[in-house]
C-alpha positions in Angstrom: -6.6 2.4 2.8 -7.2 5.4 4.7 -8.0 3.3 8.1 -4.5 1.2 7.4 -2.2 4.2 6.5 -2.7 6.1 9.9 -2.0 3.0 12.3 1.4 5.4 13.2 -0.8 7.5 14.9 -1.4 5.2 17.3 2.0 4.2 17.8 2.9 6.3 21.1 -1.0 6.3 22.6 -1.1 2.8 22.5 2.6 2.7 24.1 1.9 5.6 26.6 -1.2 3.6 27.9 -0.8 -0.1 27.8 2.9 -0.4 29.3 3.7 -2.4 25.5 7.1 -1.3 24.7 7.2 0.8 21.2 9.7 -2.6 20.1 6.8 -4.9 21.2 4.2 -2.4 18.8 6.4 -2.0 16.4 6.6 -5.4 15.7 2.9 -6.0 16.3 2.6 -3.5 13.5 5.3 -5.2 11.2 3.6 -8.1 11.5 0.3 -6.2 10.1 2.9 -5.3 7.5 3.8 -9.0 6.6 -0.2 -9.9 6.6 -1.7 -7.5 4.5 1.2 -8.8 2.1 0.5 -12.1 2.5 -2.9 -12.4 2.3 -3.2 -10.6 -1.1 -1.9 -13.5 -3.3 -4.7 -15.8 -1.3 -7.4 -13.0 -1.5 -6.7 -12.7 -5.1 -6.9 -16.4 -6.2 -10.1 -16.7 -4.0 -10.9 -13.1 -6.0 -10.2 -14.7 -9.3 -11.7 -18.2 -8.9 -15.0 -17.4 -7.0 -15.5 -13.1 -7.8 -13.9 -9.9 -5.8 -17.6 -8.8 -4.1 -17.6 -12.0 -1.6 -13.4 -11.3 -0.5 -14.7 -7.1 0.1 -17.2 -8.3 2.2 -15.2 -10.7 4.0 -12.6 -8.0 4.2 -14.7 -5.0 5.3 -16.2 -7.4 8.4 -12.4 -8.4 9.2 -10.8 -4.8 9.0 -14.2 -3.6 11.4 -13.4 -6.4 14.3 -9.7 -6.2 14.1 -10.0 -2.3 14.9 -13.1 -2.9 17.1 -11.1 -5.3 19.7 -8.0 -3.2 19.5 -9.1 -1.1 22.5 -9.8 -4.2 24.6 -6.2 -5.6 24.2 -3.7 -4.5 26.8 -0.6 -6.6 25.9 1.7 -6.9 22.8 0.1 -10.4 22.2 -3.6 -8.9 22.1 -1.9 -6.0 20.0 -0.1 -8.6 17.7 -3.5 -10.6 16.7 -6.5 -7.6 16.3 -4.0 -5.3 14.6 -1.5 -7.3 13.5 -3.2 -10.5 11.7 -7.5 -9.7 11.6 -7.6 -6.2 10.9 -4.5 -6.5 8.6 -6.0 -9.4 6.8 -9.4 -7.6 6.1 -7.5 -4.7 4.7 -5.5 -6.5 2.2 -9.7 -8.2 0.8 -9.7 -4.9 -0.1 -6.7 -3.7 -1.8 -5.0 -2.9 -4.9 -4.6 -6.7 -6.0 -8.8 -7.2 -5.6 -9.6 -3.7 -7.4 -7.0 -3.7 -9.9 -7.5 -6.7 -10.9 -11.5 -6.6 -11.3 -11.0 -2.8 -13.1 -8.5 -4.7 -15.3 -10.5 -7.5 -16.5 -13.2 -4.8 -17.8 -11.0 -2.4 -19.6 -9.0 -2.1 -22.9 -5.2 -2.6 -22.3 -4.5 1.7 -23.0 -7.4 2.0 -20.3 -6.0 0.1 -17.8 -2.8 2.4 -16.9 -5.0 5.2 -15.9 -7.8 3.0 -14.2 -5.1 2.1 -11.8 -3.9 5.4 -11.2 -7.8 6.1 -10.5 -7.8 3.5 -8.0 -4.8 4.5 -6.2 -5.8 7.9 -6.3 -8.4 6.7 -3.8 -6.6 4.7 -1.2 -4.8 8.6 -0.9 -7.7 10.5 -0.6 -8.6 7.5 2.3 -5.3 8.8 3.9 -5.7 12.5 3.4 -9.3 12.3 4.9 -8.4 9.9 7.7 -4.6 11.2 9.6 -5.8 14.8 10.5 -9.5 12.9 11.4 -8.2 10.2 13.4 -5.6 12.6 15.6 -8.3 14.9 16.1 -10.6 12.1 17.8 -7.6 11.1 20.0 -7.0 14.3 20.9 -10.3 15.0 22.0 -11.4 11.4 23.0 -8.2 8.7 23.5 -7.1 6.6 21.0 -9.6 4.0 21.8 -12.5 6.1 20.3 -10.5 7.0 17.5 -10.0 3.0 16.8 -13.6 2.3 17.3 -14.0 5.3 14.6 -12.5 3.8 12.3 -13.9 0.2 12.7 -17.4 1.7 11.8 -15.7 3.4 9.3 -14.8 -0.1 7.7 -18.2 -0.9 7.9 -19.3 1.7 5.5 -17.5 0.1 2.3 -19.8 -2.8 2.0 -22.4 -0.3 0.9 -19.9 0.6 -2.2 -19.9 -3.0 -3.3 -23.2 -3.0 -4.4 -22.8 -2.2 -7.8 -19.9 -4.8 -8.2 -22.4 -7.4 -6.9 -25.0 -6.4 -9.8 -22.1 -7.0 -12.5 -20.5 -9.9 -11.4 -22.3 -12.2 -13.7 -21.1 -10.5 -16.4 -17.8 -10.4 -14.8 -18.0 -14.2 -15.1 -18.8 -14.6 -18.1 -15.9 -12.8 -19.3 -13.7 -14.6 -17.1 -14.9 -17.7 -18.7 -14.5 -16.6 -21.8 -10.9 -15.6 -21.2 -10.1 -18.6 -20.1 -11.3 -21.0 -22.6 -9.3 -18.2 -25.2 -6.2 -18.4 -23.0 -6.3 -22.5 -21.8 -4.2 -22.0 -19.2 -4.2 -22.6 -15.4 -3.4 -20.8 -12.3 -0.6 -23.2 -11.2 1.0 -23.1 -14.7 1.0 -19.3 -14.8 2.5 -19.1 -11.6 5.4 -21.0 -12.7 5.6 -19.4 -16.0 5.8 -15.9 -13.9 8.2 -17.5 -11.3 10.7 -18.3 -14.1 10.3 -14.6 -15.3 13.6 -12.6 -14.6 11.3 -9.3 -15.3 8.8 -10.4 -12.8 11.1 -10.8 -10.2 12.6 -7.4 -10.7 9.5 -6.3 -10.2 9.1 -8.3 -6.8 12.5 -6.4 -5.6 12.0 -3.1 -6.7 8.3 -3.5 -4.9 10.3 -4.6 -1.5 12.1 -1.5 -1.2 8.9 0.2 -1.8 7.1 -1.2 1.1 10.0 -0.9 3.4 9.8 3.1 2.5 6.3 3.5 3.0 6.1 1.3 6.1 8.8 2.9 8.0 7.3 6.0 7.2 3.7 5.2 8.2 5.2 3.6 11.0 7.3 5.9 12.2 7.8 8.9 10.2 5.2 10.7 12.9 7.4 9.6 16.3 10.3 10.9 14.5 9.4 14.1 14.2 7.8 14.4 17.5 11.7 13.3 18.2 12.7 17.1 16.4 10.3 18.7 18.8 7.0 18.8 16.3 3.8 18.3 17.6 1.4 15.3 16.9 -1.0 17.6 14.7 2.3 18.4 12.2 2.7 14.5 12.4 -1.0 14.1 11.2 -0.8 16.5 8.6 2.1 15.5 6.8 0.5 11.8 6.6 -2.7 14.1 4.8 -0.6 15.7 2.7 1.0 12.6 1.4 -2.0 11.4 0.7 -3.7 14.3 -1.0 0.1 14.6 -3.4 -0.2 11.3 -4.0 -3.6 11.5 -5.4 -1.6 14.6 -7.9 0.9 11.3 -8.1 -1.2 8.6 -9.2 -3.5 10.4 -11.7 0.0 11.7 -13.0 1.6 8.2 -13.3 -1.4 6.6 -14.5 -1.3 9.1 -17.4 2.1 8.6 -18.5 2.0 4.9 -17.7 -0.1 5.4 -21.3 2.6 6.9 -23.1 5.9 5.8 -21.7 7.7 2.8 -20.7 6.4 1.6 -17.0 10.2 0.6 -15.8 11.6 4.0 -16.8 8.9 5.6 -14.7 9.2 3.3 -11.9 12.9 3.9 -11.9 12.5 7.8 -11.7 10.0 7.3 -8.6 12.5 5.3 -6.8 15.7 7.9 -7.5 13.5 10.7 -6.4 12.7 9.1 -3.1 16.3 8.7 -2.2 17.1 12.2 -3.2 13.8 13.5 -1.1 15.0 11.8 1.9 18.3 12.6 1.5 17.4 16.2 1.7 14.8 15.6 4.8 18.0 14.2 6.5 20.2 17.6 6.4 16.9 20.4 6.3 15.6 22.6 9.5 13.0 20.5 11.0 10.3 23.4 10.5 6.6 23.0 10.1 6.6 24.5 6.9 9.6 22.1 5.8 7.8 19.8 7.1 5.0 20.2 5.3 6.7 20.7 1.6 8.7 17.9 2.3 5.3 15.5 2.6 3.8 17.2 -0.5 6.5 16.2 -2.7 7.0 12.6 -1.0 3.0 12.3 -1.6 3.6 12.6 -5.3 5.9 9.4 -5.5 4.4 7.5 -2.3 2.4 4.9 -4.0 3.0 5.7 -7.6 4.5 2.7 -8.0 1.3 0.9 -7.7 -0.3 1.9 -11.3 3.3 1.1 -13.1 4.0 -2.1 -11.5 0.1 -3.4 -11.9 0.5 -1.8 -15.4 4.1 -4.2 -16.3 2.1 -6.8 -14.4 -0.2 -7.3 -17.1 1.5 -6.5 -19.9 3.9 -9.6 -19.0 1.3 -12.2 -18.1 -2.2 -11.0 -19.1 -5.0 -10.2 -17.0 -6.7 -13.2 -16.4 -4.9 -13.9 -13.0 -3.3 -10.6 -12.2 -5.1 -10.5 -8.9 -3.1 -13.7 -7.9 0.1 -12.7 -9.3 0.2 -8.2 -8.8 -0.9 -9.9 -5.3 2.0 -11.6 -4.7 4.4 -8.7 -5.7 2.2 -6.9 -3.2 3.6 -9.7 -0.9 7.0 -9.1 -1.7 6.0 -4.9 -0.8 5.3 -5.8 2.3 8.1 -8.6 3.4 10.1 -5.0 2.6 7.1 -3.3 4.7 7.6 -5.9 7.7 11.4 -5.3 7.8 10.7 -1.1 7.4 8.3 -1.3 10.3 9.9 -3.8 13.1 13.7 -2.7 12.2 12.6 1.2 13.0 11.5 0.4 16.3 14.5 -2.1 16.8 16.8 1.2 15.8 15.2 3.6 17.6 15.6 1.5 20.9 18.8 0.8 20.3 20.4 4.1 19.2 17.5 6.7 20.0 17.1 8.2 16.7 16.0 7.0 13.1 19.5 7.8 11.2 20.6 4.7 10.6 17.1 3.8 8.9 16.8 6.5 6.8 20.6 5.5 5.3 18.8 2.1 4.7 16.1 3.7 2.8 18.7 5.6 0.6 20.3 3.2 -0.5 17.3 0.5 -1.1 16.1 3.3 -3.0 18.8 3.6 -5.2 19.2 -0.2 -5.8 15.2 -0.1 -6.4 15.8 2.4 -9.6 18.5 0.1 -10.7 16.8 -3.5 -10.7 14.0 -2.2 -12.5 16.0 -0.8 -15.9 16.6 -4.5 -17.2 13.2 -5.5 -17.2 11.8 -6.8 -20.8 9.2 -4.4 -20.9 7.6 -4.1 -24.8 7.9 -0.7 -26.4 4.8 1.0 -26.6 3.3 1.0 -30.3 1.0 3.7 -31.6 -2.9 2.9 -31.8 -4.7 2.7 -35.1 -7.5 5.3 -35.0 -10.9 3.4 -34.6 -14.1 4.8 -36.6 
């Protein structure tokens, strides 16, 4: 996560260098958007059927050679396939459908909340570490270096796999188990989910999620080079995020114990129109700057934990990597819009206005769809000897 949330970054080098108009990367990156989406259902029925270890692999290797050929590719078609399909594709073998899922299918349902908050918290730390990291190599050494960087960066998760090799046998086991207990296929609960008016609320608050965060990733750090901030403010803010999100997650996946998971997702989504409807009318200061991503950080992927959370309590665990995967599809369809529309905008009208009114108001709709979801109330736990 931290090698996928700073692609902005490159946004103007690559621009600057090759000649590819920021449309043309915009919708390279889009595209990117789209993938990682789309892959994460596939990834996670490949995940569920066969074991996560093999799809990390496979997506470690993919994420290295998509950000490995980057630097060789000098037009928005070479652009479009290493960052836009492989290394978005490897990325998504790696993702919160793959991990939530396997952390899910080892833990008691009150665990599971918090275990997702865990995992999220790490994707942020991923972005804290890697946006100030990643400007400061193309800074000092072009934005080539800083995608090679990252490609051996990639490399190094296969090490961390290890010890989800050593337990997938058991992992197996218990995924045999559960579904000799459940007798019930992947095709049947797809269709039970698909008829699910709660699950698809779910899908369309998730959409305006990843049309936020893509925008932002995307663009958020042109933008306010456009207010007269320097790149290094740009990569800062995108560390900041990450580090408040980390604050976020935990924080969600704590109350996602104790409180209905709709009501929190609804309160993430009303505070993230009202953020950026501040943002819109403050003094584009460093500092602001700076308190502005800290409290965005604290909402910007706290939806993951809540969503994963309602995910499971609907449909059970045994295929939520398939189905928390596909409303990670429906995240990014909102993510590929977010991404190719600002660049579309900012062509067209040179500035991001109109874009962050879109995000307003999908943000307000967001906390809307998700009140009338059929989510159980939560029931207090017998205490255990």
């Amino acid at each position: 996560m931290g090698v996928r949330q700073t692609t902005g970054l490159f946004l103007l080098p690559i621009t600057q260098t090759t000649g590819v108009s920021i449309v043309a990367m915009s919708f390279a990156l889009a595209v990117g958007q789209f993938v990682f989406g789309a892959a994460q259902p596939v990834f996670g029925a490949v995940a569920d059927k066969f074991g996560a270890p093999k799809v990390i692999i496979a997506g470690s290797l993919l994420l290295a050679l998509g950000a490995a050929l980057t630097p060789l590719m000098t037009t928005s078609a070479g652009l479009l396939l290493t960052m836009g399909v492989i290394a978005a594709a490897g990325a998504a073998a790696g993702s919160f459908s793959i991990l939530i899922g396997i952390a899910s299918q080892r833990l008691p349902a009150e665990k599971r909340s918090m275990a997702s908050g865990i995992i999220n918290a790490g994707g942020s730390i991923g972005q804290f570490v890697f946006a100030p990291l990643v400007q400061f190599i193309i800074g000092v050494a072009g934005w080539a270096s800083a995608m090679f960087a990252t490609a051996f960066a990639a490399l190094l998760t296969i090490p961390l796999v290890l010890p989800l090799i050593r337990s997938a046998k058991s992992a197996a086991s218990n995924a045999v188990s559960t579904v000799a207990a459940g007798h019930i296929t992947l095709s049947s609960q797809l269709r039970e989910a698909l008829r699910n008016p709660s699950y698809l609320y779910l899908h369309a608050g998730f959409f305006t999620c990843g049309f936020h965060i893509a925008f932002l990733v995307t663009h958020f750090p042109s933008d306010l080079q456009l207010c007269g901030l320097t790149p290094n403010v740009a990569a800062n803010s995108l560390g900041l995020i990450g580090l408040f999100n980390v604050v976020g997650s935990l924080g969600i996946g704590w109350l996602g114990q104790r409180y209905r998971m709709k009501y929190l997702l609804a309160w993430v989504y009303a505070s993230r129109a009202l953020m950026i409807a501040v943002y819109l009318v403050m003094p584009k200061t460093a500092l602001n700057i700076y308190i502005f991503a800290a409290a965005l950080g604290v909402t910007w992927l706290a939806t993951v934990p809540p969503t994963a959370g309602l995910v499971g309590k609907l449909f059970g665990t045994r295929y939520l990597a398939t189905l928390f995967g596909l409303t990670l599809f429906s995240h990014q369809v909102g993510g590929f819009l977010g991404a190719w529309l600002g660049g579309v905008v900012l062509s067209e009208t040179n500035s991001y206005q109109w874009m962050w009114y879109a995000d307003i108001a999908l943000a307000l709709l967001a906390a809307i769809i998700n009140l009338p979801i059929r989510e159980q109330r939560l029931q207090a736990q017998p205490a255990t000897a």
